[in-house]
C-alpha positions as CSV (number, residue, x, y, z in Angstrom):
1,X,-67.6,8.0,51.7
2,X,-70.6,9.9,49.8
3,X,-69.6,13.6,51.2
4,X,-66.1,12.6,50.2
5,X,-66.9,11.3,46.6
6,X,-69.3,14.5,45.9
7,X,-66.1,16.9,47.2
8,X,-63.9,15.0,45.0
9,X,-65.7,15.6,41.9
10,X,-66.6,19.3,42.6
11,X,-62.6,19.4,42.8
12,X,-62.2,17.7,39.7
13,X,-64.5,19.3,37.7
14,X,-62.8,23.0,39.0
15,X,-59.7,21.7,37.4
16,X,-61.0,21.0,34.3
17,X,-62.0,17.0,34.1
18,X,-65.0,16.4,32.4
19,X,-65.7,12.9,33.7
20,X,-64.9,11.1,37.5
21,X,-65.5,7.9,38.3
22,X,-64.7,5.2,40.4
23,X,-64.3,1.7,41.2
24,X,-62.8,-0.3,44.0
25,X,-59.6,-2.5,43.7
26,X,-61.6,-5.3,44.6
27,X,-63.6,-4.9,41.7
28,X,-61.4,-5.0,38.9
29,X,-62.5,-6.9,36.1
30,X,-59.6,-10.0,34.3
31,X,-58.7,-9.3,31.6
32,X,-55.6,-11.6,31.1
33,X,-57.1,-13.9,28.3
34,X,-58.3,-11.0,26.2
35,X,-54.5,-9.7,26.5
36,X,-52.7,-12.8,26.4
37,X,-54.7,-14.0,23.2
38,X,-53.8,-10.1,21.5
39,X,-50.1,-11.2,22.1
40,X,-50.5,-14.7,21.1
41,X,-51.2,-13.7,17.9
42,X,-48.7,-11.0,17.8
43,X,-50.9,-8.2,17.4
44,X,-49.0,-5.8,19.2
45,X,-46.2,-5.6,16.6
46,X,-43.1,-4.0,17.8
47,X,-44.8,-2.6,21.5
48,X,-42.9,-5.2,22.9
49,X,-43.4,-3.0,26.1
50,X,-46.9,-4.4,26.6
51,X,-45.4,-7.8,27.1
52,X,-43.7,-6.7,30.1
53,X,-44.9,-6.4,33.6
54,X,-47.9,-8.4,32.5
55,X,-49.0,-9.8,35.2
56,X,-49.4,-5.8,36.2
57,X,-51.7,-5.1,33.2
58,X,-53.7,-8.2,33.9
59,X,-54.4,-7.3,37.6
60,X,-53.8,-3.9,38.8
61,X,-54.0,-5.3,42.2
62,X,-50.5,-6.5,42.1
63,X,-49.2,-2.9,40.7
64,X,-49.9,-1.8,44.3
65,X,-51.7,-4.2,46.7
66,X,-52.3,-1.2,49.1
67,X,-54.4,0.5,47.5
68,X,-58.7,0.2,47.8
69,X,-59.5,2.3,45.2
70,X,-58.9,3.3,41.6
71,X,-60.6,7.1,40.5
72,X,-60.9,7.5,37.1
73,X,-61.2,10.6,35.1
74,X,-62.0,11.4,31.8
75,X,-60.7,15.0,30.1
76,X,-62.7,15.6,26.7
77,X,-61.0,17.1,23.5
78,X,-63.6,16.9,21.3
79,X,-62.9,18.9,18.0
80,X,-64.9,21.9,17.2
81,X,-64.0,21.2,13.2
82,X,-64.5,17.8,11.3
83,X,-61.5,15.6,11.3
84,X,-62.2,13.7,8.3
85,X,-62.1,16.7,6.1
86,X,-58.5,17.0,5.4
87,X,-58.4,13.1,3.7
88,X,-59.9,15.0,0.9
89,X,-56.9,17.1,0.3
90,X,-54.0,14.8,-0.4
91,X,-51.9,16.8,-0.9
92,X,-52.1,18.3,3.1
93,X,-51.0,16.4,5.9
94,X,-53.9,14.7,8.8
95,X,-52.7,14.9,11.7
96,X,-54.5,12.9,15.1
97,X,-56.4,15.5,16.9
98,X,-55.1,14.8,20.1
99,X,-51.4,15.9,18.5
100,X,-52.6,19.0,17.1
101,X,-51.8,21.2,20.4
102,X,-49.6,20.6,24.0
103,X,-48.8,16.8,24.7
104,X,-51.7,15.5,26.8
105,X,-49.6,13.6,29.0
106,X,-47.8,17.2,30.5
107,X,-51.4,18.2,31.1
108,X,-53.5,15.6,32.7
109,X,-50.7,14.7,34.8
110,X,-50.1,18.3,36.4
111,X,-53.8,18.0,36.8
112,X,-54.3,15.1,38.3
113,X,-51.2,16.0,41.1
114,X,-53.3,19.0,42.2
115,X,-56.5,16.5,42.8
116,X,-53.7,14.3,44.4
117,X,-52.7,16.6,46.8
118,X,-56.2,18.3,47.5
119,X,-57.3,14.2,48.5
120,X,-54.5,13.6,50.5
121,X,-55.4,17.3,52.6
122,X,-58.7,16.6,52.5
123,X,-58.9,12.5,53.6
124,X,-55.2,11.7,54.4
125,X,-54.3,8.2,52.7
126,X,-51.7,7.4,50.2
127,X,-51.9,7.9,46.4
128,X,-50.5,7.2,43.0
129,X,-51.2,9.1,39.5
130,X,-51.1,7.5,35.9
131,X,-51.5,8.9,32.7
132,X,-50.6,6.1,30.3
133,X,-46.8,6.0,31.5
134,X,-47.0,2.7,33.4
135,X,-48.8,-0.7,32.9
136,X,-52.3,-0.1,33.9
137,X,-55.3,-1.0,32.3
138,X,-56.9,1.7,31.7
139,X,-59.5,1.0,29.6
140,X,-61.2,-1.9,31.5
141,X,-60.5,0.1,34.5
142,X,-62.7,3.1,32.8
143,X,-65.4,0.7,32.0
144,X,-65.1,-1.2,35.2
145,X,-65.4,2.4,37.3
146,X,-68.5,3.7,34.7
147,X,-66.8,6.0,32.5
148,X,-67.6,4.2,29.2
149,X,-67.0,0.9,27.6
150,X,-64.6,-0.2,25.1
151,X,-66.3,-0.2,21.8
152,X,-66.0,-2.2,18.8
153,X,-63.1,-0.2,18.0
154,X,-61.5,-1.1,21.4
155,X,-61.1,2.6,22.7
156,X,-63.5,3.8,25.1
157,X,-66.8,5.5,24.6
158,X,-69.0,7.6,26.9
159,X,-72.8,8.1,26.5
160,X,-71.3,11.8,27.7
161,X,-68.3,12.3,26.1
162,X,-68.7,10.2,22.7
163,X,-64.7,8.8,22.4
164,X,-62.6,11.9,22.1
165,X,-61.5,11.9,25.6
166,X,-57.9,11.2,27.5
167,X,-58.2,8.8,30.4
168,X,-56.2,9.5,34.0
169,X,-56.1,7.5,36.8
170,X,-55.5,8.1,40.7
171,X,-54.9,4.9,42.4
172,X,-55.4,5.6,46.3
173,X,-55.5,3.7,49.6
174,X,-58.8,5.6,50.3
175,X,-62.0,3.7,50.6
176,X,-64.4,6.1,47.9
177,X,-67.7,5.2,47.2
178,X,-68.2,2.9,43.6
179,X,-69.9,3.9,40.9
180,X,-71.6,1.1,38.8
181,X,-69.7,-0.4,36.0
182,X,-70.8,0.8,32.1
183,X,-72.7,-1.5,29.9
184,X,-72.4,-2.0,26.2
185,X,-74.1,0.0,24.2
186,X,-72.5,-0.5,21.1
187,X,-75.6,-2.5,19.7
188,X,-75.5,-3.6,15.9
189,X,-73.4,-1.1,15.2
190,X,-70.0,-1.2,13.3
191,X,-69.3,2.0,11.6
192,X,-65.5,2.0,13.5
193,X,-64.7,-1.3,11.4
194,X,-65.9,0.0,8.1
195,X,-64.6,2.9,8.3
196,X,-60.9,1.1,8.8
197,X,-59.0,1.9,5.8
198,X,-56.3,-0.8,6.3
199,X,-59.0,-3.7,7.9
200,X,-57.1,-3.4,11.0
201,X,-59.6,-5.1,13.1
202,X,-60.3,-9.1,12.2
203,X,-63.1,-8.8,14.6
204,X,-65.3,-6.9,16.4
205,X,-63.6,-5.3,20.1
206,X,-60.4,-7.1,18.7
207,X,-57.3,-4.8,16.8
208,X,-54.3,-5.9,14.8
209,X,-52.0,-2.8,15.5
210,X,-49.5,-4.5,13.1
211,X,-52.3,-2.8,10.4
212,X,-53.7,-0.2,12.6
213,X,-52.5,3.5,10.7
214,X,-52.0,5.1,14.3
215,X,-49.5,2.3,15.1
216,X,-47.5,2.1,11.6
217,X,-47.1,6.1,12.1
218,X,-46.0,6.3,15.6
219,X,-45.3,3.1,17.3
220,X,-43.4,1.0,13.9
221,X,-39.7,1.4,13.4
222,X,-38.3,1.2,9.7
223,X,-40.3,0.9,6.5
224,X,-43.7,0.1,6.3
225,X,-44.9,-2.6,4.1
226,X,-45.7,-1.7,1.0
227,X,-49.6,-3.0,0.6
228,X,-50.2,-1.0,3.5
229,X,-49.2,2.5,1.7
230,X,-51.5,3.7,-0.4
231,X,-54.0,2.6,2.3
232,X,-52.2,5.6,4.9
233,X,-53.2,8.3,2.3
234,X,-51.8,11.7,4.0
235,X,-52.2,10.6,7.5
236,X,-48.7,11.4,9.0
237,X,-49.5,10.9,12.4
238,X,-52.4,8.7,13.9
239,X,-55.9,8.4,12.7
240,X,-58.5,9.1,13.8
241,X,-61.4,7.8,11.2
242,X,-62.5,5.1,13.8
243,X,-63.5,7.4,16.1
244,X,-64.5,10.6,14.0
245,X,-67.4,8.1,12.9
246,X,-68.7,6.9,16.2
247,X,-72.7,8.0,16.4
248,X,-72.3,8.7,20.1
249,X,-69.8,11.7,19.3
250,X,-73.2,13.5,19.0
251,X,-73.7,13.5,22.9
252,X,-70.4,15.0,23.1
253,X,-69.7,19.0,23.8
254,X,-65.9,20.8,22.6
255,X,-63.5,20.0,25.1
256,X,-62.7,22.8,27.6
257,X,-58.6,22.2,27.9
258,X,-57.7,25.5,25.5
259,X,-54.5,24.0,25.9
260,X,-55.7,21.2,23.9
261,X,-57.5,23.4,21.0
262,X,-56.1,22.2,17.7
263,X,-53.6,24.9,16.4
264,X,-55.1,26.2,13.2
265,X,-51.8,25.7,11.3
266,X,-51.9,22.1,11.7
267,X,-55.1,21.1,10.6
268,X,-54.6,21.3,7.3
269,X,-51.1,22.0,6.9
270,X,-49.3,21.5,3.5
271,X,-47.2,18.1,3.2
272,X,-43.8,20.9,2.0
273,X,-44.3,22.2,5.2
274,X,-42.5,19.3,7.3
275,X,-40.8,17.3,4.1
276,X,-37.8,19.4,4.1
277,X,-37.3,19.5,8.3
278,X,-34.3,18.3,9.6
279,X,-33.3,17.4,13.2
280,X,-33.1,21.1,15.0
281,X,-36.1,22.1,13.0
282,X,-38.0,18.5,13.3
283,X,-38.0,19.5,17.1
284,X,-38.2,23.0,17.0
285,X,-41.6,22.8,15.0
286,X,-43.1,20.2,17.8
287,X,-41.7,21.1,20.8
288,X,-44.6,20.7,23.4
289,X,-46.4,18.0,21.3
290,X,-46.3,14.6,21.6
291,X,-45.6,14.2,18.0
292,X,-41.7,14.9,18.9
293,X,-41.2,11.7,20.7
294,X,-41.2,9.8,17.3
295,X,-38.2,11.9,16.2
296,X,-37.1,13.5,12.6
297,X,-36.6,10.1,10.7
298,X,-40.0,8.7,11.6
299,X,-41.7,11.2,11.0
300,X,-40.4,12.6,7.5
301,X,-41.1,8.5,6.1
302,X,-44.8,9.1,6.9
303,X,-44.3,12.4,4.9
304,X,-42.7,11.2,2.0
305,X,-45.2,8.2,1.8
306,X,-47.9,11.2,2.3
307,X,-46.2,12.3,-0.9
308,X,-46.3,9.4,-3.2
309,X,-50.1,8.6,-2.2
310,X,-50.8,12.3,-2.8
311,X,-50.0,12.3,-6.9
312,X,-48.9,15.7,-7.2
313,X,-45.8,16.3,-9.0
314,X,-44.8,19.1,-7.3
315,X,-43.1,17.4,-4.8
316,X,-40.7,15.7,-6.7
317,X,-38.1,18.8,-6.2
318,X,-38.4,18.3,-2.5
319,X,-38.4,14.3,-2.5
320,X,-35.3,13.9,-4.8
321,X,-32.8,15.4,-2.1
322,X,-34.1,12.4,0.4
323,X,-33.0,9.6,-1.3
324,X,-29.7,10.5,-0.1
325,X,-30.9,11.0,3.1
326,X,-29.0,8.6,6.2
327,X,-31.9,7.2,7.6
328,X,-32.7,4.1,5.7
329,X,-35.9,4.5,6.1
330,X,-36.4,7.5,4.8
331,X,-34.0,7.2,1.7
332,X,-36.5,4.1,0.5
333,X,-39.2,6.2,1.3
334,X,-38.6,8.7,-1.0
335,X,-37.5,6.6,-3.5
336,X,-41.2,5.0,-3.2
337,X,-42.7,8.6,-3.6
338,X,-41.0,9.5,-6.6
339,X,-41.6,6.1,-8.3
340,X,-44.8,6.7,-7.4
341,X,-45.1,10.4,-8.4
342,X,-43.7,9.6,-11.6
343,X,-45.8,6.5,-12.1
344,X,-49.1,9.3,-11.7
345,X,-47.4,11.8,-14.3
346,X,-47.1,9.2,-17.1
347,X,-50.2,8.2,-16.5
């Protein structure tokens, strides 16, 4: 078990991952009251895809009672620039690191195949791979295999790797040798729930994603509640303020994947640059990036209420055309940015 464990992350680490782990089946930690309470209380807003197949999220045991082990990896994309920076220019567009190259999901996966079939030459066995495309719980897992620990702000976080890292899994029916499960070590500190610009988290470790940014620009259908606006800013897709202040990002080193370098034209990008997109050149401009699974309509809302909260006036030739626009959504969205972009003028 050792001599396989010490091949297997030599194998890993010469595909790129920056962080292996793992932890037995037998070993998983319940978590089915932390989740059923979440969705009690409706937190999950619209996902209504975390209801399902519950019973697999609360005990990965059942999502394959075969298998003995579960490896974890950990693939860093820790940005070389500061994040945060672009919330002082309203009138560009912040956009989630992880978004600003190649969709992760293409990349891990591919990667974690390879490790697949190098373990299956090298032990025999059966295996399955995950990158966030089935219900596995992928966070407890990580902590429960010593990767990190979900922090206050409920994402993971590595004494390594700080939090800007994407978690894959390889569930096999291999007997690898355990590492020890990760402790807390959040301590007193709180700087993800301060930072929180709509109060998305009522407590510490818990998250309302009904007021969580990330969710109302990728995950929420329709219009967005109107108390909740201003409090975006020009965050068009994700945020990433939670984890951009976590103190242990000073452990972590620029992640290797060139593949998932942000692209220096959208770090900053104007707002006019995507306000105007339609369908053909919505998916044109993203193809490759996970940002094109929300689609045109989506996207252009966050925009336009981009636009109102950024006060320039300039926009107002490019908003006026969208209040015509099909989508519902977007129509009363820009009908909210010019009221708004008008309301800053007079003042």
């Amino acid at each position: 078990m050792t001599d396989l464990k010490s091949k297997l992350v030599d194998q890993a680490k010469d595909l790129g991952f920056d962080l292996i782990k793992a932890c037995s089946l037998s070993d998983t930690p319940s978590i089915s009251k932390s989740l059923r309470k979440f969705l009690n209380l409706n937190y999950h807003g619209q996902m209504s895809w975390l209801s399902e197949k519950i019973e697999w999220r609360e005990d990965p045991k059942i999502l394959w009672p075969e298998a003995k082990t579960i490896i974890m990896l950990a693939q860093s994309y820790t940005p070389e620039h500061d994040p945060m920076e672009v919330l002082n220019y309203p009138d560009k567009a912040a956009i989630s690191v992880y978004a600003q190259n190649k969709d992760y999901h293409v990349i891990i996966k591919k990667k974690l195949k390879s490790l697949a079939r190098w373990l299956i030459s090298e032990a025999g066995g059966e295996v399955k791979v995950f990158v966030d495309t089935a219900p596995v719980p992928e966070k407890p897992l990580g902590q429960a295999a010593g990767l990190g620990w979900q922090g206050k702000h409920t994402n993971l976080v590595s004494r390594e790797l700080g939090n800007w890292f994407f978690i894959g899994s390889i569930f096999t029916t291999l007997e690898i040798e355990p590492d020890k499960l990760e402790l807390d070590h959040c301590g007193s500190c709180q700087s993800c729930i301060d930072v929180c610009p709509t109060d998305a988290f009522p407590k510490p470790y818990q998250i309302d994603a009904r007021r969580c940014i990330s969710y109302l620009t990728i995950e929420h259908r329709g219009s967005v509640d109107v108390e909740l606006r201003s409090k975006i800013g020009n965050r068009i897709y994700g945020c990433d303020d939670c984890l951009a202040v976590c103190p242990w990002n000073k452990f972590a080193k620029a992640g290797s994947e060139t593949r998932l370098y942000a692209r220096e034209e959208l770090k900053m990008p104007d707002l006019t640059e995507f306000v105007t997109l339609d369908d053909k050149g919505f998916r044109d401009k993203f193809s490759g990036s996970p940002i094109k699974r929300i689609g045109r309509d989506r996207f252009i809302r966050n925009v336009l209420y981009a636009i109102g909260n950024s006060g320039e006036k300039r926009f107002k030739k490019v908003v006026t055309p969208l209040v015509k626009d099909p989508d519902l959504a977007v129509s009363e969205a820009a009908t909210w940015a010019l009221t708004k972009l008008v309301q800053n003028s007079n003042k």
